[in-house]
N, C-alpha and C positions, 0 to 999 in steps of 0.2 A: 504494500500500500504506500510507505513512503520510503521516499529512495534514500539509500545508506550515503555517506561520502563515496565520490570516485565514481558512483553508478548515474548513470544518463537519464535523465526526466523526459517523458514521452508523453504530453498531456491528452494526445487523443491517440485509441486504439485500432484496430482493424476495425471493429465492430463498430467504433463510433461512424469512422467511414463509411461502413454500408447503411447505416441505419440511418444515416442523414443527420448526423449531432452538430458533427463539424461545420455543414451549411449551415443549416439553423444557429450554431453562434455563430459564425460568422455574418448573417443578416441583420443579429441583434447589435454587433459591434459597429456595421456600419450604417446602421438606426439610428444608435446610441452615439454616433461619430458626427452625421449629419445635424441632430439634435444640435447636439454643441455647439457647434460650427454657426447655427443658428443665432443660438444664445450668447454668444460671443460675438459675431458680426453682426447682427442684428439683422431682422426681418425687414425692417419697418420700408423698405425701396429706396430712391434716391431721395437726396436732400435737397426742397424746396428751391425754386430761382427765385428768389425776393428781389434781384436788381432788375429780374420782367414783371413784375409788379407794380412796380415806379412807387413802391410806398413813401410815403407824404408824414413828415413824425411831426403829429399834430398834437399840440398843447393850447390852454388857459385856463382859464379863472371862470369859477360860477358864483354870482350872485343873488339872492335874494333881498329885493327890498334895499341892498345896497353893502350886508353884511356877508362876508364867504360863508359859503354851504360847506359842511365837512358830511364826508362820510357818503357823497352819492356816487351814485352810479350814472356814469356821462357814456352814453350810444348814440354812436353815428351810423345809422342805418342807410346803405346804398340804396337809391328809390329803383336801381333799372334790377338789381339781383337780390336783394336782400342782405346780402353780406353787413355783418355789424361787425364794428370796433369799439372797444370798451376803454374807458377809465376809470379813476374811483379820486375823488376830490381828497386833497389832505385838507389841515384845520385851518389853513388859507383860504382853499376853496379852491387850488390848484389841482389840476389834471392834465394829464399826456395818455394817449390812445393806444392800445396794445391791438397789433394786427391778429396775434396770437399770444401762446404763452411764450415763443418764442421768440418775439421781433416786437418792435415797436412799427405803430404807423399806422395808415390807412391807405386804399386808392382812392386814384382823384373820382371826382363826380359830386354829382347831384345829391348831398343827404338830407335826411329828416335825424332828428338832434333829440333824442329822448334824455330827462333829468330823473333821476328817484332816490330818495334816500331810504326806501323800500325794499329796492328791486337787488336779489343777490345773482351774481353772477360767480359760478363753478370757476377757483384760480384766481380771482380777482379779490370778492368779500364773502365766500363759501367757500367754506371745504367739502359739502356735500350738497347734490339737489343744483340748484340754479332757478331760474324766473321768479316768478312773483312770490314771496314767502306766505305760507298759509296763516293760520291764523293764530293768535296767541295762546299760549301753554299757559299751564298752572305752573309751570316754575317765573315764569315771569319773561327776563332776560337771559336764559338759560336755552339751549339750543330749541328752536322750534318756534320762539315768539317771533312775532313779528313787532320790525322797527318801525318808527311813528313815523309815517311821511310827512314832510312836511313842504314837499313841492309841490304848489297848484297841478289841475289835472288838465290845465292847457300846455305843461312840459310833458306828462309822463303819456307812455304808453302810443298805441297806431294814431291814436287824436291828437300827438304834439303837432304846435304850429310851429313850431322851430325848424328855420333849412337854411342851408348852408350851400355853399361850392367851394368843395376842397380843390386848391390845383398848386404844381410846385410853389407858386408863389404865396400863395396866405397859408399860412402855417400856424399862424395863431391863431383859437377863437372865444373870446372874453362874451360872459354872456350872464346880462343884470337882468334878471327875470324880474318880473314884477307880479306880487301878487295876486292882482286883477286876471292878470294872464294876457295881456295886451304885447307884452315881448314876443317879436317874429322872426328875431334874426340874432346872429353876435355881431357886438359892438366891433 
C-alpha cells in the first residue's frame, strides 16, 4: 500500500486504465484547472472604453431656499435612453456625478435632473435594495426607515421640471430650488 524508500510510486494501475479512473481524473483536473484560470483572470470580458463615451465629470451645489441640501441624491436622467448618473450632496450641498461605480461622469445630452433626500441608490447611500425607501420601521433610524424628504415634488421623481444640456463645455450645475417649485433649470 505505501511504498518503502528506494521503491517507485505508481499512482494509477492497469486497472485504473481500463476502467477509465485515469480519464475521469484527468477531466476533473482540467475542470478544476479551467475553474481557476477563471477565478484568477477573471470572467467579467473586456474593460469598458470610457474615452468612446466622451464622459463629461459633472459637479455642483444644491440648494434649497438658498441653504445647501446634505445628504440627496442628484440624477441626471438621459431623456433619449434613460441612462442615469448619480451623486449624493455633502453638508455643503456639493455633488459630482458617478457614471458608475467605476468612473466618474456623464454623457453629453438632453437630461431631466431628479433631487431627493429620500431616494437611496445601491453604492452610493445603500448598501442594500436601491429606489425609493419603503416605509418607516419601529426601530426608527435603524435600517429600513425611511429618511424625511424634504425636497418639493416638482424636483423629485418622472415629474421633475429640472433639465439641463450636458456638453464638454458646462461642467458645472448649481441649482437653488425653491420651495414653490418654480426652479427649471441650474443656475
Amino acid at each position: 500500500m505505501f511504498a518503502g524508500v528506494g521503491e517507485r510510486v505508481d499512482p494509477f494501475s492497469i486497472d485504473d486504465i481500463e476502467t477509465g479512473r485515469v480519464y475521469e481524473t484527468m477531466k476533473r483536473v482540467l475542470v478544476f484547472s479551467a475553474l481557476s484560470l477563471c477565478l484568477t483572470v477573471g470572467c467579467g470580458g473586456p474593460a469598458p472604453n470610457y474615452a468612446a463615451l466622451e464622459l463629461v465629470d459633472v459637479r455642483g451645489v444644491v440648494k434649497l431656499d438658498g441653504s445647501p441640501v446634505a445628504g440627496a441624491v442628484v440624477a441626471f436622467e438621459d431623456l433619449a435612453n434613460g441612462n442615469e448618473s448619480y451623486g449624493l450632496t455633502d453638508s455643503s450641498g456639493r455633488y459630482r456625478l458617478s457614471f458608475n461605480s467605476e468612473k466618474y461622469g456623464i454623457m453629453p445630452g438632453d437630461k431631466k435632473v431628479t433631487v431627493s433626500t429620500a431616494r437611496k441608490v445601491l453604492g452610493l447611500n445603500a448598501e442594500e435594495g436601491g429606489g425609493e425607501v419603503g416605509e418607516a420601521s419601529e426601530e426608527g433610524d435603524a435600517a429600513g426607515s425611511k429618511p424625511m424628504e424634504t425636497i418639493p415634488d416638482a424636483y423629485r421623481g418622472k415629474d421633475s421640471k429640472l433639465r439641463v444640456k450636458v456638453d464638454a463645455s458646462t461642467r458645472t450645475f448649481n441649482f437653488n430650488l425653491a420651495a414653490d417649485g418654480s426652479t427649471t433649470s441650474a443656475e
